[in-house]
SESEVO-293069 format. One record per residue (C-alpha): residue number from 1; x negated, y negated, z; residue in one letter. Coordinates in steps of 0.02 Angstrom, whole numbers. Example, Ala and Ser with C-alpha at 12.3 -4.5 7.8 and 13.67 -1.06 7.14 Angstrom:
residues 2
ATOM / 1 / -615 / 225 / 390 / a .
ATOM / 2 / -684 / 53 / 357 / s .
This chain:
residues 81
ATOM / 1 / -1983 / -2410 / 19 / x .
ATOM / 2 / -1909 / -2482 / -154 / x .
ATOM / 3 / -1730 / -2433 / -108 / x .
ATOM / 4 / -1701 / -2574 / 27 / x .
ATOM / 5 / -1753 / -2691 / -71 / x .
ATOM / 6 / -1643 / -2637 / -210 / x .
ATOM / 7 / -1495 / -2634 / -99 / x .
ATOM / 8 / -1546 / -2805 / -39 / x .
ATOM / 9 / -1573 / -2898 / -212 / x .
ATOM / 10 / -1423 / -2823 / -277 / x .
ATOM / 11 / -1331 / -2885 / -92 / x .
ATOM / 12 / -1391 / -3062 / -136 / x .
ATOM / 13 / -1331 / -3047 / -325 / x .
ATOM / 14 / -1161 / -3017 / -283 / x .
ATOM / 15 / -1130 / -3149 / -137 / x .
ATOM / 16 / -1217 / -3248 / -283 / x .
ATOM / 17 / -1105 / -3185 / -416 / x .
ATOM / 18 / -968 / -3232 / -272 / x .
ATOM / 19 / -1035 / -3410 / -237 / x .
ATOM / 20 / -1012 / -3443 / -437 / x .
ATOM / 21 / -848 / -3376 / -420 / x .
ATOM / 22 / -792 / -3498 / -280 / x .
ATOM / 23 / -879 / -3627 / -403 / x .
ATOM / 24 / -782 / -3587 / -541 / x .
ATOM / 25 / -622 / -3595 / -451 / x .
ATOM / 26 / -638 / -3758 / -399 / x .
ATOM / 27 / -705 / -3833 / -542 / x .
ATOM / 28 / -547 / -3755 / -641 / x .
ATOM / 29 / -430 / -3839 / -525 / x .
ATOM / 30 / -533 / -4003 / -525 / x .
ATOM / 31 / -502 / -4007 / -722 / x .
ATOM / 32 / -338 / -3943 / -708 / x .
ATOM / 33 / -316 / -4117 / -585 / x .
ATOM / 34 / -432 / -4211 / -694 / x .
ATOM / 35 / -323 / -4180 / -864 / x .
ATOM / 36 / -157 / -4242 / -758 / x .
ATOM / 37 / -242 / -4417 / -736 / x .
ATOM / 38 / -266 / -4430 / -921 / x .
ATOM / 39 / -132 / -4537 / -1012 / x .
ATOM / 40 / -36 / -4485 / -1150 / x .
ATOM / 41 / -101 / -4671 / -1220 / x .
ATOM / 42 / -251 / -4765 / -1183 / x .
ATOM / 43 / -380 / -4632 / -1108 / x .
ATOM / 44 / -479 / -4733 / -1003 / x .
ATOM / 45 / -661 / -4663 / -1019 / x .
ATOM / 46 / -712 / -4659 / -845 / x .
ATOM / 47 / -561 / -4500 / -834 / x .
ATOM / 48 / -654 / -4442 / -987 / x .
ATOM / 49 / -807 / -4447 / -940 / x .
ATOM / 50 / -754 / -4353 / -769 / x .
ATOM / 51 / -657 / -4227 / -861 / x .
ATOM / 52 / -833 / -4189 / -982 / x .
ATOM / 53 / -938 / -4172 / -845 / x .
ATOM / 54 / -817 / -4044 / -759 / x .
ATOM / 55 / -803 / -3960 / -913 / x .
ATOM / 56 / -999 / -3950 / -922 / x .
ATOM / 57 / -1023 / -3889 / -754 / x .
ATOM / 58 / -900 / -3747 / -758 / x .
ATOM / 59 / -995 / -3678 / -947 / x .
ATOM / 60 / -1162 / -3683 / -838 / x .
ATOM / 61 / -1059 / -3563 / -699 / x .
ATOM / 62 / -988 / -3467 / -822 / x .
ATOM / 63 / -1144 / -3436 / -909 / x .
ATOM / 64 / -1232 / -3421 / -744 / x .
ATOM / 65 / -1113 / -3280 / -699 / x .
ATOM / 66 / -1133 / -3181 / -845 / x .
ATOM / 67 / -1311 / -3195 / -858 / x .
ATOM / 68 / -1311 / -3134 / -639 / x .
ATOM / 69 / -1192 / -2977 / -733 / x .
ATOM / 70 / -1280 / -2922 / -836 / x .
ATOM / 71 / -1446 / -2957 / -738 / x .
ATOM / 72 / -1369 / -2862 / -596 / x .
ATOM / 73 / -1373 / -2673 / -647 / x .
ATOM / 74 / -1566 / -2727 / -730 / x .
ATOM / 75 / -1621 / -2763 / -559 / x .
ATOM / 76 / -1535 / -2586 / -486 / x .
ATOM / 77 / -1671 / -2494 / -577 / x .
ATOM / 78 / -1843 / -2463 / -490 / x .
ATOM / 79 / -1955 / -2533 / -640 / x .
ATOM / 80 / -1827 / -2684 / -657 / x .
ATOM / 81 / -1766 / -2636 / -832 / x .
């Protein structure tokens, strides 16, 4: 039967959808950190270079989420579309 595994892909795409979440959250608090360390003066680039890759990481999530959205109600739908 199609239905369970409806119900079960769109199970896994949320506690995806909630995993990014989670992500997200603590990436925005590691930047949030990250930007405190930087110095009015002087930015040493090792801070920088943290603060770019945290930055990088949480577009990837975001874009991951959105993309698991709007993916989400597709995959509801018996033929997938």
């Amino acid at each position: 039967m199609n239905g369970g595994k409806i119900r079960i892909s769109s199970t896994r795409a949320m506690d995806r959808i909630e995993m990014l979440k989670k992500r997200l959250t603590e990436l925005e608090n590691a930047i949030s950190e990250t930007e405190k360390r930087l110095p009015a003066h002087s930015i040493k680039p090792p801070v920088m270079h943290d603060l770019l890759d945290l930055e990088d990481e949480r577009d990837r999530v975001l874009q991951e989420i959105a993309q698991s959205t709007s993916g989400s109600s597709r995959s509801e739908t018996p033929d997938g579309e």
